[in-house]
N, CA and C atoms of all chains as a GROMACS GRO file, in nm:
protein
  522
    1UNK      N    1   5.590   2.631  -4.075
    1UNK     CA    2   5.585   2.774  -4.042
    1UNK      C    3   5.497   2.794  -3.919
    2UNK      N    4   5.524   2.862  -3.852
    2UNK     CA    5   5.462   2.877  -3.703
    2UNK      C    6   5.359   2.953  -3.727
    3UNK      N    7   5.230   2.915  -3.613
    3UNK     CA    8   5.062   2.987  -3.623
    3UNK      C    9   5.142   3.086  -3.518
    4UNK      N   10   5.071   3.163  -3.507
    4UNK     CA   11   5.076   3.292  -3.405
    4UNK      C   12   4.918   3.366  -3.397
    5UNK      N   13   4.885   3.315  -3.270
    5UNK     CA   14   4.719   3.377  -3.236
    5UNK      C   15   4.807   3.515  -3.123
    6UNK      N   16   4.743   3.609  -3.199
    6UNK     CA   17   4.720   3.749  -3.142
    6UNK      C   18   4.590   3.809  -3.089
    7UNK      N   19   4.592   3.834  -2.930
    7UNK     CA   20   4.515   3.829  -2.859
    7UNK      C   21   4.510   4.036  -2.802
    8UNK      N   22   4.429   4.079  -2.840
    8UNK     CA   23   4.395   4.238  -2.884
    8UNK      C   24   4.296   4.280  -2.736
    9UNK      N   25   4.348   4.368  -2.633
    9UNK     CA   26   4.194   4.478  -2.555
    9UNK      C   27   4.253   4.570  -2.573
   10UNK      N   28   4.182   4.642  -2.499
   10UNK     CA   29   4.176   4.789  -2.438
   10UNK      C   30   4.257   4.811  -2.340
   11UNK      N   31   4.354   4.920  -2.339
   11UNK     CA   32   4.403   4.916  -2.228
   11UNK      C   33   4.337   4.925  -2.109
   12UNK      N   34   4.387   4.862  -2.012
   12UNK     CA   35   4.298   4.849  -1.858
   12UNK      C   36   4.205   5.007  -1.813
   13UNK      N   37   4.288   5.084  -1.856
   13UNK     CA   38   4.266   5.227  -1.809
   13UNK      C   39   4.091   5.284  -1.897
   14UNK      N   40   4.123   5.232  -1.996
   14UNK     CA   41   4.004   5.252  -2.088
   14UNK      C   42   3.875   5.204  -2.111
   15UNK      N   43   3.771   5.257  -2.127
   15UNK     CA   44   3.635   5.214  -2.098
   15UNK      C   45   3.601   5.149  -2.207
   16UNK      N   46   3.568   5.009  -2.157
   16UNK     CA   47   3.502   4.918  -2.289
   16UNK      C   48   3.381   4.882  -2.289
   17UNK      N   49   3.302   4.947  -2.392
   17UNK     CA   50   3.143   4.987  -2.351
   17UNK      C   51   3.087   4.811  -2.404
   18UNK      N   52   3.124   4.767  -2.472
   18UNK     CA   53   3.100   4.644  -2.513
   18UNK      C   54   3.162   4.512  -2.422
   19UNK      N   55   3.273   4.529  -2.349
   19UNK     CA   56   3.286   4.435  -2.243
   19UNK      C   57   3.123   4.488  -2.116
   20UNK      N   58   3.176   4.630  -2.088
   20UNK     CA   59   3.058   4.643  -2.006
   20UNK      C   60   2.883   4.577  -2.030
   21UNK      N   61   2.866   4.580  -2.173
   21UNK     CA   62   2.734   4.553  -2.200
   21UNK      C   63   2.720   4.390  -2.219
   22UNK      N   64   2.811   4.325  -2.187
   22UNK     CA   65   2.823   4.186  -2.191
   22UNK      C   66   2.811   4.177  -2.084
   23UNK      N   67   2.900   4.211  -1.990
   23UNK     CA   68   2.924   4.178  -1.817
   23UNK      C   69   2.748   4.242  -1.810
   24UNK      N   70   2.677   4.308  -1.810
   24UNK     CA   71   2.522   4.356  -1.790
   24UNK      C   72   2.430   4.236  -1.830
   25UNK      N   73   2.451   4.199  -1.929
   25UNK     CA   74   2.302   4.107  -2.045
   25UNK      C   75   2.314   3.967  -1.937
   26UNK      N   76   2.453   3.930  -1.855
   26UNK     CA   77   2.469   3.785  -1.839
   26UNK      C   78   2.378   3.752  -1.766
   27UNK      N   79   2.353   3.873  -1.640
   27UNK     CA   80   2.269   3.808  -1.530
   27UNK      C   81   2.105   3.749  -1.571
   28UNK      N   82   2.075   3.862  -1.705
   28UNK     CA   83   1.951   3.863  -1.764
   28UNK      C   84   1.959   3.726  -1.796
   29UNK      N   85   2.010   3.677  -1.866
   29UNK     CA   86   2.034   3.539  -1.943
   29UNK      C   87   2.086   3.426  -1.848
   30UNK      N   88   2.123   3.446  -1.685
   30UNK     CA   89   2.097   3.362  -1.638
   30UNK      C   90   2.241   3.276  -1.601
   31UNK      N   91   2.326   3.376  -1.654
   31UNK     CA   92   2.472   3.351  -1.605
   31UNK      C   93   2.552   3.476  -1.548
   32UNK      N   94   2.493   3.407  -1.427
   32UNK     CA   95   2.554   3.452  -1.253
   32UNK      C   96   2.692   3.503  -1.236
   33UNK      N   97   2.742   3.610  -1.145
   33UNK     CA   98   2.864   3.547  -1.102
   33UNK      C   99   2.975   3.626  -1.215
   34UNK      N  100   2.980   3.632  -1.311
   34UNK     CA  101   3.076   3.666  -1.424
   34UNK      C  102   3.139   3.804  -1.396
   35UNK      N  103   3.219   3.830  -1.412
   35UNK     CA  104   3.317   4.003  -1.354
   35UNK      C  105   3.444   4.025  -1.463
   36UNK      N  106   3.467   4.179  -1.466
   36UNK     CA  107   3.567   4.168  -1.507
   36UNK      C  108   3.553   4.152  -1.685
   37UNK      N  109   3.426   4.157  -1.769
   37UNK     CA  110   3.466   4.115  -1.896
   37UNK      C  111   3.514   4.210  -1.986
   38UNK      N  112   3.610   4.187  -2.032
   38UNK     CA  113   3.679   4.263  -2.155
   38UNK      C  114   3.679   4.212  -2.280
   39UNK      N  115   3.609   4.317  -2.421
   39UNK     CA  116   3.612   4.217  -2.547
   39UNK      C  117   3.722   4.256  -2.618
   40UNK      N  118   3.793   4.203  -2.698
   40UNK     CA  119   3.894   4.267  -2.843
   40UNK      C  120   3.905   4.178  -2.914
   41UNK      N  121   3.988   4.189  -2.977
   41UNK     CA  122   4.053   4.100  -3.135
   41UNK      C  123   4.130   3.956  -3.073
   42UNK      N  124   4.064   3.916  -3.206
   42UNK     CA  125   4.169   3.760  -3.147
   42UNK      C  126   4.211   3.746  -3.292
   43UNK      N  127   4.328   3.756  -3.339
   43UNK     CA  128   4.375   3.708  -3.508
   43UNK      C  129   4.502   3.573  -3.538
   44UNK      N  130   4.416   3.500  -3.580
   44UNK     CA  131   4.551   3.362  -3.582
   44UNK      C  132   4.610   3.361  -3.751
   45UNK      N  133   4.713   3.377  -3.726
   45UNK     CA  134   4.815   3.374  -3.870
   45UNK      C  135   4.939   3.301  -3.867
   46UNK      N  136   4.958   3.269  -4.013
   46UNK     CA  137   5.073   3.205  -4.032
   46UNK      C  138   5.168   3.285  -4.099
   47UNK      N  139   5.311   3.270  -3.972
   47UNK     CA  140   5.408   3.359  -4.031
   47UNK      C  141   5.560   3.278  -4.064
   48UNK      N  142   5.628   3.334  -4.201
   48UNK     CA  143   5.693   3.263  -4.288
   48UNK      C  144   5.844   3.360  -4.201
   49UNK      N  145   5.862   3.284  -4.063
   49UNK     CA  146   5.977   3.339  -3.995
   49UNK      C  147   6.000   3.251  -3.856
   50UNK      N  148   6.140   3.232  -3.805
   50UNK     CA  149   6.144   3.184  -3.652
   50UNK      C  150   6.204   3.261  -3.572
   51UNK      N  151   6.204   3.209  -3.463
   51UNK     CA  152   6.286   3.247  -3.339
   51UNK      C  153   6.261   3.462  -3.295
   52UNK      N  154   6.388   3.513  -3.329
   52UNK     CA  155   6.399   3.645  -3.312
   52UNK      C  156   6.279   3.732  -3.424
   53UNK      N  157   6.358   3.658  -3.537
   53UNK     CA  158   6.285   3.748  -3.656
   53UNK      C  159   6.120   3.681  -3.638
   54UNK      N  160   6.040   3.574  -3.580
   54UNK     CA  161   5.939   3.588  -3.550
   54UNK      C  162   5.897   3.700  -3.490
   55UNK      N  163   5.938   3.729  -3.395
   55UNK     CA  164   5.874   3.792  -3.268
   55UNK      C  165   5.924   3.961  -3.292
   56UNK      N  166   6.026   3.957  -3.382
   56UNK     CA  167   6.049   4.100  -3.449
   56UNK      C  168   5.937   4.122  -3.564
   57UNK      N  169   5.893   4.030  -3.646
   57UNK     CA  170   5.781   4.098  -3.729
   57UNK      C  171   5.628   4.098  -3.677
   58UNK      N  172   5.625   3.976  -3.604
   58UNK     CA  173   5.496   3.996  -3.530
   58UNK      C  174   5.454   4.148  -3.462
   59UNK      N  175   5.569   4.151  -3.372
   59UNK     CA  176   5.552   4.257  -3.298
   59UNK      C  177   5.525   4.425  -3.386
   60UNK      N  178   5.646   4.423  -3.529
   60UNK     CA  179   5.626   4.506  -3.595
   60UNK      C  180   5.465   4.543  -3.671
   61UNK      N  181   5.447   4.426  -3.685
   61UNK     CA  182   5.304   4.418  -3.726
   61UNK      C  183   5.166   4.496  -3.642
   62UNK      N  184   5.202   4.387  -3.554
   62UNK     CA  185   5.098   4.477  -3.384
   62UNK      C  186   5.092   4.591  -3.392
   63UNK      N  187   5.198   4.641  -3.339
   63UNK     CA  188   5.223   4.780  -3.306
   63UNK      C  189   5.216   4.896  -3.429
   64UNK      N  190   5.236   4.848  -3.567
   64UNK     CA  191   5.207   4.932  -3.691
   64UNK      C  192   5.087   4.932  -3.760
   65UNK      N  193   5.001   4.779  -3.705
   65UNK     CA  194   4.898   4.764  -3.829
   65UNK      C  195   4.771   4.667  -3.738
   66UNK      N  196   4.797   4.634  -3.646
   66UNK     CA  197   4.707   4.517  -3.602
   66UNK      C  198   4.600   4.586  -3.480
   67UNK      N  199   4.729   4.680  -3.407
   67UNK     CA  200   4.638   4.746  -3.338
   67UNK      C  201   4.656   4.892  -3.315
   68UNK      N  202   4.631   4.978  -3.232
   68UNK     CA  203   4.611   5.118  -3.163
   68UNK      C  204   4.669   5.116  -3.044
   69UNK      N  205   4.821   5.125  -3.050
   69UNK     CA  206   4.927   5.141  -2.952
   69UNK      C  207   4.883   5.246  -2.859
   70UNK      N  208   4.765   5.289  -2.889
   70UNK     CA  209   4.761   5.441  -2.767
   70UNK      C  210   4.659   5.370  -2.712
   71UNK      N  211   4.589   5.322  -2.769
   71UNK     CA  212   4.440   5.258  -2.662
   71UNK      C  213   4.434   5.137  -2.614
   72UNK      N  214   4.516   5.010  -2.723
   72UNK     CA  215   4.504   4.891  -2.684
   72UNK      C  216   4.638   4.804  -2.648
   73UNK      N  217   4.651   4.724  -2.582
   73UNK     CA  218   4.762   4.611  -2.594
   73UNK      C  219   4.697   4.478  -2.648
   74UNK      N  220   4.856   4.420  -2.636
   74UNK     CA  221   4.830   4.305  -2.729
   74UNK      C  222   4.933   4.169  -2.637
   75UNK      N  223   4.903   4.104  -2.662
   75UNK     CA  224   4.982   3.954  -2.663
   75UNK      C  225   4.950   3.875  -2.754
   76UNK      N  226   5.128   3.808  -2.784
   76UNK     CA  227   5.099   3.671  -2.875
   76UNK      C  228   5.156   3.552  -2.850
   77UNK      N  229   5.106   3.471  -2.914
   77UNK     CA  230   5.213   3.320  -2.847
   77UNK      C  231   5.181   3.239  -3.015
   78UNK      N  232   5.330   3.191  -2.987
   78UNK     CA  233   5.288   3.074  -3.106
   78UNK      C  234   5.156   2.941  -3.099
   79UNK      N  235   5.105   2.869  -3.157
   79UNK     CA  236   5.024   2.807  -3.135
   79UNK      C  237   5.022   2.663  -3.245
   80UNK      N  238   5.015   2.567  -3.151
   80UNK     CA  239   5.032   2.440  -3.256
   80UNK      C  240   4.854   2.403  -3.316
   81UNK      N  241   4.887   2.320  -3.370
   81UNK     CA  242   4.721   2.299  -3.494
   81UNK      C  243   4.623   2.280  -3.381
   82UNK      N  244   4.631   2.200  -3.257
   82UNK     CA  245   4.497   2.184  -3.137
   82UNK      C  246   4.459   2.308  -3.078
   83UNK      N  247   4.565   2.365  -3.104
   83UNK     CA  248   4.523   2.495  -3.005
   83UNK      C  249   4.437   2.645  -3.118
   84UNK      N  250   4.474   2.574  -3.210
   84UNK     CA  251   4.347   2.731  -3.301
   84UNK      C  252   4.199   2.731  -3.271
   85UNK      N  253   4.191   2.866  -3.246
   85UNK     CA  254   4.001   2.831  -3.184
   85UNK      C  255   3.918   2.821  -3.278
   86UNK      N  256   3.921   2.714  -3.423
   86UNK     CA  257   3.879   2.689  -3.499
   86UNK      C  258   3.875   2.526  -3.502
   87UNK      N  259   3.962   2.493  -3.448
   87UNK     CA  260   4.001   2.352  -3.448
   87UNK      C  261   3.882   2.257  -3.449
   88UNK      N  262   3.939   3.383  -0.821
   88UNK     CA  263   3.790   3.349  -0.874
   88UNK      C  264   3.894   3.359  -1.031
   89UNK      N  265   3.906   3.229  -1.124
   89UNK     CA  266   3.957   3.247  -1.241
   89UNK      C  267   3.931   3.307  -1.337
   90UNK      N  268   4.059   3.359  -1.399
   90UNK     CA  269   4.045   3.456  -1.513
   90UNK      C  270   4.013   3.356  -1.654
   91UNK      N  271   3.959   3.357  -1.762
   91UNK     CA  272   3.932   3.314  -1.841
   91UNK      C  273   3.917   3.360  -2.003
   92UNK      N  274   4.044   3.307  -2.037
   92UNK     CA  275   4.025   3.403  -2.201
   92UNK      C  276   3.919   3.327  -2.299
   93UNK      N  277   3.835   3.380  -2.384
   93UNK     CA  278   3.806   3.265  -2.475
   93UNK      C  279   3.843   3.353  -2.619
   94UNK      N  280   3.863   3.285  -2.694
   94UNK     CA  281   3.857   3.295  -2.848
   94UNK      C  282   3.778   3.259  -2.948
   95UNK      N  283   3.750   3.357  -3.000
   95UNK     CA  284   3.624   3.310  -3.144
   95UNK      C  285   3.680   3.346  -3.263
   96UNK      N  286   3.637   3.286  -3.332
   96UNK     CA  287   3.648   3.236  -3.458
   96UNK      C  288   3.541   3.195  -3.561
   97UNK      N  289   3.543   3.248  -3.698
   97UNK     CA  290   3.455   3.167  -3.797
   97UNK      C  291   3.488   3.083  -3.785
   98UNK      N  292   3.420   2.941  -3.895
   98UNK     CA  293   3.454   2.800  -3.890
   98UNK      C  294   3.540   2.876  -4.014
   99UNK      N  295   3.651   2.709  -3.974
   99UNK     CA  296   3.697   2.747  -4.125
   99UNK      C  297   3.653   2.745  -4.256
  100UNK      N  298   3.569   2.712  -4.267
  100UNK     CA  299   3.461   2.650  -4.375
  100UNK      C  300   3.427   2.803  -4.424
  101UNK      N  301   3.412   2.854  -4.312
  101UNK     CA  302   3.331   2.997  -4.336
  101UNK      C  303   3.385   3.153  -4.423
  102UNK      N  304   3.394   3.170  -4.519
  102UNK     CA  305   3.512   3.272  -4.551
  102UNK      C  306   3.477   3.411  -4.440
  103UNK      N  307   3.626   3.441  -4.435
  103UNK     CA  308   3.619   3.555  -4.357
  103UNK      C  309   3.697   3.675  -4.408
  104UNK      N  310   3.600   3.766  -4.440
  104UNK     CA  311   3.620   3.904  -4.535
  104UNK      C  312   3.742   4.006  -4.448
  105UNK      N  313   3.757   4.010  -4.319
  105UNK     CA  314   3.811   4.090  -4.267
  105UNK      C  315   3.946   4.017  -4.275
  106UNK      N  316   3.953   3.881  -4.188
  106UNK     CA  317   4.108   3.826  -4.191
  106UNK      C  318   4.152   3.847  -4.377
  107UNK      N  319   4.049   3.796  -4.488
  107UNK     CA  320   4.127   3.822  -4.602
  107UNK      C  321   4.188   3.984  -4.645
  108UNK      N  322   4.102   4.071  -4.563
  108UNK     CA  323   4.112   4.206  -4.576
  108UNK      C  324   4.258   4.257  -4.549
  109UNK      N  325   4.294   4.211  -4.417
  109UNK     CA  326   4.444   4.176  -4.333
  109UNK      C  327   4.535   4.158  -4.420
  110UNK      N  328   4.501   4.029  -4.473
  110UNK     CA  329   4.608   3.922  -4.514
  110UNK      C  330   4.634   4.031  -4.668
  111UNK      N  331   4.552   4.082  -4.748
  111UNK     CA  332   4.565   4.154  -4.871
  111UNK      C  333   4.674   4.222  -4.834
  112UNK      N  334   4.615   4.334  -4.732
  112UNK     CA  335   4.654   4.494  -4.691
  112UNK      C  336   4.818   4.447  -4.654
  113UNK      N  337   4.859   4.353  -4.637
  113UNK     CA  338   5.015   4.351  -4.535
  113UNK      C  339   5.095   4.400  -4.619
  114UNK      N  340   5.116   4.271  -4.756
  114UNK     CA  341   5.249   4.318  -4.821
  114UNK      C  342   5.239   4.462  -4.862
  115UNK      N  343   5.136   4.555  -4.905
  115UNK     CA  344   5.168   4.676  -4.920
  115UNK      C  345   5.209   4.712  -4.827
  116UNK      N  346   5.180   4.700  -4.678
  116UNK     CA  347   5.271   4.788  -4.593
  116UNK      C  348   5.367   4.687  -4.556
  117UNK      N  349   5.425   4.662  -4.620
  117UNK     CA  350   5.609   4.578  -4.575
  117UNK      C  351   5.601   4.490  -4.490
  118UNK      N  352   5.462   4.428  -4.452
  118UNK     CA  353   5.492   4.276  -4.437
  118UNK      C  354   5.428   4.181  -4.483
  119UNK      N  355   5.555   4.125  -4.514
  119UNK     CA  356   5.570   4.048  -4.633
  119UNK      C  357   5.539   3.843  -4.544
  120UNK      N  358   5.529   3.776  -4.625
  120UNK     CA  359   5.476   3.654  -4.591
  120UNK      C  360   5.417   3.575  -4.483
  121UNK      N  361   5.249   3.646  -4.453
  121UNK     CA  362   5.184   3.621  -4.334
  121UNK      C  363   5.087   3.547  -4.439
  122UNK      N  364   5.063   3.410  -4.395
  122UNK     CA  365   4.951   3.395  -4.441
  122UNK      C  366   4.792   3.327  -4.336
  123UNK      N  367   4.685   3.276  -4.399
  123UNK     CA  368   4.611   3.230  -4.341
  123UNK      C  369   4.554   3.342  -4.217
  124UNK      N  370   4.542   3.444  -4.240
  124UNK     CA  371   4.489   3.539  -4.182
  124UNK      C  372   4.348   3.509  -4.126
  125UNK      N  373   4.304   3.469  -4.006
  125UNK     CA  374   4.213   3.523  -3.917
  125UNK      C  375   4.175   3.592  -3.855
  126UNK      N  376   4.015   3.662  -3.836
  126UNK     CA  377   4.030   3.753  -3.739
  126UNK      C  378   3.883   3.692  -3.680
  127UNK      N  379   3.888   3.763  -3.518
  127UNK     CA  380   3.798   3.682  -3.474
  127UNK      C  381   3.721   3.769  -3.292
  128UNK      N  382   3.718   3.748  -3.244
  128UNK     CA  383   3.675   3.808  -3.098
  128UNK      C  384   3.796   3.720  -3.003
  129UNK      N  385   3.816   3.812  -2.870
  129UNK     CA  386   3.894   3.760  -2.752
  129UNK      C  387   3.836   3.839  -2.628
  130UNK      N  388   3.778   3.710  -2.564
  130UNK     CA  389   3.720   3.830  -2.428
  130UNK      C  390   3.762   3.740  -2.298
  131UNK      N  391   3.817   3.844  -2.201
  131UNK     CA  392   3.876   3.775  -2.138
  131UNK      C  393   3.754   3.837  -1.966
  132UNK      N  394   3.716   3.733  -1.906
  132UNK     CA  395   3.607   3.741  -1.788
  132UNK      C  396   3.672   3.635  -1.668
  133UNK      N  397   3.591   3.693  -1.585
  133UNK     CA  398   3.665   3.653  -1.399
  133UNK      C  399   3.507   3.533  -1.420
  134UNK      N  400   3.527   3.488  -1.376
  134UNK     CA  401   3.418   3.373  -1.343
  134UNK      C  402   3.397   3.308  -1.222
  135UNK      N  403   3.300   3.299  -1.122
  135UNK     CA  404   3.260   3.285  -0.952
  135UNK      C  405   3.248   3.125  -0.979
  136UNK      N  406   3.376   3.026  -1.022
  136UNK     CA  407   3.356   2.933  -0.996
  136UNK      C  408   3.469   2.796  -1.065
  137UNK      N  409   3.473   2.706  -1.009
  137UNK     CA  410   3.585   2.617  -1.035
  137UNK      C  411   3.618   2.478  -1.111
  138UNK      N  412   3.732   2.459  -1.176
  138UNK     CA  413   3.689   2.283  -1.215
  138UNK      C  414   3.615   2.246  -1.271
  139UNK      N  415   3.488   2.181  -1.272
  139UNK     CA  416   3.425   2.090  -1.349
  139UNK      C  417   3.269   2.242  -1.378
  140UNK      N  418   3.263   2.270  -1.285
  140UNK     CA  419   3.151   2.376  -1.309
  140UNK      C  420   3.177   2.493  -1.382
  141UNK      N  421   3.302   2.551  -1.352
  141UNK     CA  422   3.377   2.636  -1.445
  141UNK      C  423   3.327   2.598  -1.596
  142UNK      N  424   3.405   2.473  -1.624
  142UNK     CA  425   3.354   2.482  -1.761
  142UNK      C  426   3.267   2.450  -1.771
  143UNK      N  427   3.144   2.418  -1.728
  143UNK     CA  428   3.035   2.400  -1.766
  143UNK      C  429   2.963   2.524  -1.800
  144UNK      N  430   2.994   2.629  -1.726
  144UNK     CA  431   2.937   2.775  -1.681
  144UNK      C  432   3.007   2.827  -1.817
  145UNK      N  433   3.099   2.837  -1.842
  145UNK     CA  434   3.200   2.875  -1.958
  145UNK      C  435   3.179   2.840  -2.110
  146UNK      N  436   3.131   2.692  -2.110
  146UNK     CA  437   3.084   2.639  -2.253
  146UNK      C  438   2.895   2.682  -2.248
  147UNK      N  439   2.810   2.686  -2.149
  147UNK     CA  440   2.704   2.720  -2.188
  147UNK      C  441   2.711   2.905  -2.192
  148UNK      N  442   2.792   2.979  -2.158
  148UNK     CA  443   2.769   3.131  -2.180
  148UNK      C  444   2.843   3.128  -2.304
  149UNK      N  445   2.939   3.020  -2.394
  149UNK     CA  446   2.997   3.038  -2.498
  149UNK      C  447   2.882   2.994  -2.641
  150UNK      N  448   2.840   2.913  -2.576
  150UNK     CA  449   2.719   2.845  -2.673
  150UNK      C  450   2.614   2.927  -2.702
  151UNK      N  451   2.511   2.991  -2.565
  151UNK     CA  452   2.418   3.026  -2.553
  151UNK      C  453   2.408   3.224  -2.582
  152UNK      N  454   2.522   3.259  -2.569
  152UNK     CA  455   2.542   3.371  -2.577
  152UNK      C  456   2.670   3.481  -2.620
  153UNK      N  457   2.794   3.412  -2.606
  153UNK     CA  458   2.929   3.484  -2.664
  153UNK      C  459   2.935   3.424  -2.798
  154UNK      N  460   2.897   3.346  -2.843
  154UNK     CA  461   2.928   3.320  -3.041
  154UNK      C  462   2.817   3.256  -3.082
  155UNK      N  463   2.822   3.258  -3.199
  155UNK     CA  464   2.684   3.198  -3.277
  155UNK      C  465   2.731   3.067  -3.333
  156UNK      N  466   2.749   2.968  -3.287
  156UNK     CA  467   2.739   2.818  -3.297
  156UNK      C  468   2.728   2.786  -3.459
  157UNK      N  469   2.657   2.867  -3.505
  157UNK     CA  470   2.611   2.780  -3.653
  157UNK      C  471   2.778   2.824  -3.699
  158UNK      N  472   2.826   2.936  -3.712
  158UNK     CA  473   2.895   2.944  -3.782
  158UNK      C  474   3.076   2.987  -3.732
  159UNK      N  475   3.076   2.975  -3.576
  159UNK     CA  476   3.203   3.013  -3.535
  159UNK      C  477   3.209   2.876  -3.438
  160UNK      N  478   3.340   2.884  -3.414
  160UNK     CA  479   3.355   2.773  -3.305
  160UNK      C  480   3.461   2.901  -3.219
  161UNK      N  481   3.488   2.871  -3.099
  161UNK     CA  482   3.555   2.880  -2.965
  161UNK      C  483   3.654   2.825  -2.887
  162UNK      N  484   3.750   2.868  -2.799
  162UNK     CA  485   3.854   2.774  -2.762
  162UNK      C  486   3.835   2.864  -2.624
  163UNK      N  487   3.883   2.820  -2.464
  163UNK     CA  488   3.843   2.920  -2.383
  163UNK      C  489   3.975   2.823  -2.290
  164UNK      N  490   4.009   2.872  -2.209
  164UNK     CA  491   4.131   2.831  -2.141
  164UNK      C  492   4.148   2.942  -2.048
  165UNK      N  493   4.183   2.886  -1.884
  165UNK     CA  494   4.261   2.969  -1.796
  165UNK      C  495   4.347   3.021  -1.812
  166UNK      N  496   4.396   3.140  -1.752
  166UNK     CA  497   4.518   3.268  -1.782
  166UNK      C  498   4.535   3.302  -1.624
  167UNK      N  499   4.662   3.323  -1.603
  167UNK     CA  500   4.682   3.379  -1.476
  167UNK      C  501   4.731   3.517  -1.520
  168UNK      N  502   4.734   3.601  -1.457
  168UNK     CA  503   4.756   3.779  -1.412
  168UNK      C  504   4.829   3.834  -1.536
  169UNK      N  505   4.958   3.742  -1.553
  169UNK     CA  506   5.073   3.766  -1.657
  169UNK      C  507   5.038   3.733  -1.778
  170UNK      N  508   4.948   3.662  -1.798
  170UNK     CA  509   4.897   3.666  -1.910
  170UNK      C  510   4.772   3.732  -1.986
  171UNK      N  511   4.724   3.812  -1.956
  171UNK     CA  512   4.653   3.871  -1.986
  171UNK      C  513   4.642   3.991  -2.079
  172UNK      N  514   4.558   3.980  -2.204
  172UNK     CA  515   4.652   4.103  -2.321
  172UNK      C  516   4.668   4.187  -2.254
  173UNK      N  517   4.584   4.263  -2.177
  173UNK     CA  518   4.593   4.383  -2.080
  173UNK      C  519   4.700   4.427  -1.997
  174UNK      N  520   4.802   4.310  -1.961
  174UNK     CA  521   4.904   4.273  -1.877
  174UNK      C  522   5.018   4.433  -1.877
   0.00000   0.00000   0.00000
């Protein structure tokens, strides 16, 4: 059965006070240089489906239950056992 | 200047109240056979640097300051434009 890591922000348009306060603390702590940070959800699951009907319930999922279609987007990709950020 | 997603995660060792929270809540709302539910952080940052220093810069701001080591591990990998949840 295929992993599927779902990768969750803010839409671009929207202010992410917690990416902002990360991109702030780095310089304090001594890492330079960093731009651009955005935080959200990262969720890895195993789903009992392939091909179409994968990417039809995933998506149903997202968009009904995983996230906030008005504020955030999402991407997913399937993922083999090396690639879970648990590994 | 590369874009950089990383992913966090409890260990697996570690129970995680929210992914089980997920994984409960689905089949009541009609989806039906997801299992192994994780949930976790995804932050995606521009980084002023390349190759071998990249990740060096990348695994010590992941160590020292984006997750708590004792009990999550991390996966962090380049993304170009199109990939980006934000996309």
């Amino acid at each position: 059965m295929p992993r599927v890591a779902v990768d969750v922000l803010l839409k671009r348009e929207i202010l992410d006070p917690q990416g902002r306060a990360v991109e702030e603390a780095l310089p304090g702590l001594g890492y330079e240089g960093v731009h651009e940070v955005r935080v959200g959800k990262h969720l890895e699951l195993v789903v009992e489906a392939e091909g179409e009907e994968l990417a039809a319930r995933v998506d149903a999922m997202c968009q009904g239950f995983l996230t906030n279609p008005v504020i955030e987007s999402y991407r997913w990709r399937v993922i083999d056992e090396s690639e879970r950020a648990d590994a």
